[in-house]
N, C-alpha and C positions, 0 to 999 in steps of 0.2 A: 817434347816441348812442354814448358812449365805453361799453369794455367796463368793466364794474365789478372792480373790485381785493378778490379774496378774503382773507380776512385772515391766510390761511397760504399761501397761492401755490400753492394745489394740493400742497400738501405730502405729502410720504408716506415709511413706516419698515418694514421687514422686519426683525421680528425674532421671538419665537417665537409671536408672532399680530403682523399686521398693523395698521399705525396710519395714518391719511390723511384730510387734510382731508376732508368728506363733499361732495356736488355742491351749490353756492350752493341753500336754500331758503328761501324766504319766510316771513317769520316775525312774527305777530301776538299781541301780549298783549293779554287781555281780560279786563277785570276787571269782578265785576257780583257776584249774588244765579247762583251756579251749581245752583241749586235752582229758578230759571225756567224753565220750559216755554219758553219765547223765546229765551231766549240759549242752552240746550241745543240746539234744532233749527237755530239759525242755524248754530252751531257744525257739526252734521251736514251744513247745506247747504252751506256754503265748504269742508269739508276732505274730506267723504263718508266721515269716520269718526264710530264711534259716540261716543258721551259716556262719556267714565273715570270710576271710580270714583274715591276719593278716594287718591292716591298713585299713579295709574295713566296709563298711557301707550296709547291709541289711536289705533291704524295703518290704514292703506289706500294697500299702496303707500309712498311720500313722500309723504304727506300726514297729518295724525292733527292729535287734540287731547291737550294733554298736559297734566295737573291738577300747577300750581305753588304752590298755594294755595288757603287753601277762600274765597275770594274772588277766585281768577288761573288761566286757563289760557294756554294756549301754543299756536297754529294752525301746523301747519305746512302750510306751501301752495305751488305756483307761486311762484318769484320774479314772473313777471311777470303775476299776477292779485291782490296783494297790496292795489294801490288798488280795483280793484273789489270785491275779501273786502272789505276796511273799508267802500265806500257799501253794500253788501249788511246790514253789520252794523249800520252807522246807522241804514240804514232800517228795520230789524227789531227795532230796539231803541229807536228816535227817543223813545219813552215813557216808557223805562224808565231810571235811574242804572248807564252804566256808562263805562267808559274801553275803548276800542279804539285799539294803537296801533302802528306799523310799528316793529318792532325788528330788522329782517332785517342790519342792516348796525351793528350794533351788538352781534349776539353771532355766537361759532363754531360751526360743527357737527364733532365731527371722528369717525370713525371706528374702531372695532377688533375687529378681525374675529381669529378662529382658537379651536383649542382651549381655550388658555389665557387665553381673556378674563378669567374670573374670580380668575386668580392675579392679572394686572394690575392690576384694579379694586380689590382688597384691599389692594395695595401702599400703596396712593393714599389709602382715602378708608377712614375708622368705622364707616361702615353694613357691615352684613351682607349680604353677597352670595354666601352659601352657598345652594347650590340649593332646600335645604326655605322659605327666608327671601326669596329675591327670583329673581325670573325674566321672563321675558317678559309684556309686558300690564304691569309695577310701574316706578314711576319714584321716583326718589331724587334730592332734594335733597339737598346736603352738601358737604365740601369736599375739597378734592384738595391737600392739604400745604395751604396757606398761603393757597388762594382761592378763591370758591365757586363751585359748579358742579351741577350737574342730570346724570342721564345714566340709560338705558333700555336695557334688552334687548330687542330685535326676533326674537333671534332666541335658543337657549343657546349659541349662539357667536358672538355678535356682539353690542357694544355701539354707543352712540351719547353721545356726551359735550358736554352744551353750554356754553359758559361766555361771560363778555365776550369780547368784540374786545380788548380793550385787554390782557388776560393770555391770550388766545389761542394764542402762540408759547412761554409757559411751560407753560401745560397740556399742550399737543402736546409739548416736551423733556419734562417728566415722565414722560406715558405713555411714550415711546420707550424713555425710560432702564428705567421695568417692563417693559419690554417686548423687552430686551437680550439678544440671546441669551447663552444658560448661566443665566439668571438664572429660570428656570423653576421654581418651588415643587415643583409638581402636588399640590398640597393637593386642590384641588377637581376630578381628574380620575383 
């Protein structure tokens, strides 16, 4: 088996928080009635995180379920358990209307770690990412200049930003360029 080709090359930026591709994860949309007893516990058994509330992002580790829509979540899992999550999900749901399906190589995960996460994320996108308004456990849909994008606090200084493969390399120059040093606000610190 060839090695898979990540969609920013392992990339990575020093500047007044750091920016870097995140490590290849497995990545599954699942779309159903998120109000199932079924597809909530599957979701618990493939990723071993709990069920998010609505706008919210649950962690364990590299692994979580991430609420994209009140019809869509987002698994993240093992790269290389990603067909076994999906028969796992089949089977558990073989009854029930929903779509499961491998998007692992079709979007990025990229990274940004440091104090100044929050000036970054501001540069970039509309939502509110001031501390009383969004934080760890919340996930945000929206867009970053010109294309859309998702992205989560794990941590209050660290984000995670996902967006297509195909705008990948412009998301990742975006953040960099917020992320410049001298270019530090400290609005939010």
């Amino acid at each position: 088996m060839s090695d898979v080709a990540t969609p920013l090359a392992d990339a990575s930026f020093d500047g007044f928080v750091s920016v870097s591709e995140a490590p290849r994860t497995g990545m599954i949309s699942l779309r159903g009635d998120l109000s199932d007893t079924a597809l909530r516990e599957v979701c618990g058994a493939v990723t071993g995180a709990a069920f998010p509330a609505s706008r919210g992002a649950s962690l364990d580790g590299s692994h979580g379920v991430l609420w994209m829509a009140p019809d869509e979540v987002l698994l993240l899992v093992a790269p290389g358990s990603v067909p076994d999550s999906l028969d796992r999900i089949g089977t558990a749901l073989s009854d029930r209307h929903h779509l499961a399906v491998d998007v692992t190589d079709a979007r990025a995960l990229i990274s940004v770690d440091g104090l100044g996460v929050r000036d970054v994320l501001a540069k970039l996108t509309p939502a509110d990412v001031s501390p009383g308004n969004f934080g760890p456990g919340e996930l945000r849909r929206t867009r970053f200049a010109q294309v859309a994008a998702a992205f989560w606090m794990p941590t209050e200084d660290s984000a995670r930003v996902i967006c297509f493969r195909s705008v990948a390399t412009y998301v990742f120059d975006l953040l960099c360029h917020a992320a410049a040093p001298g270019g530090e606000v400290g609005y939010y610190r």
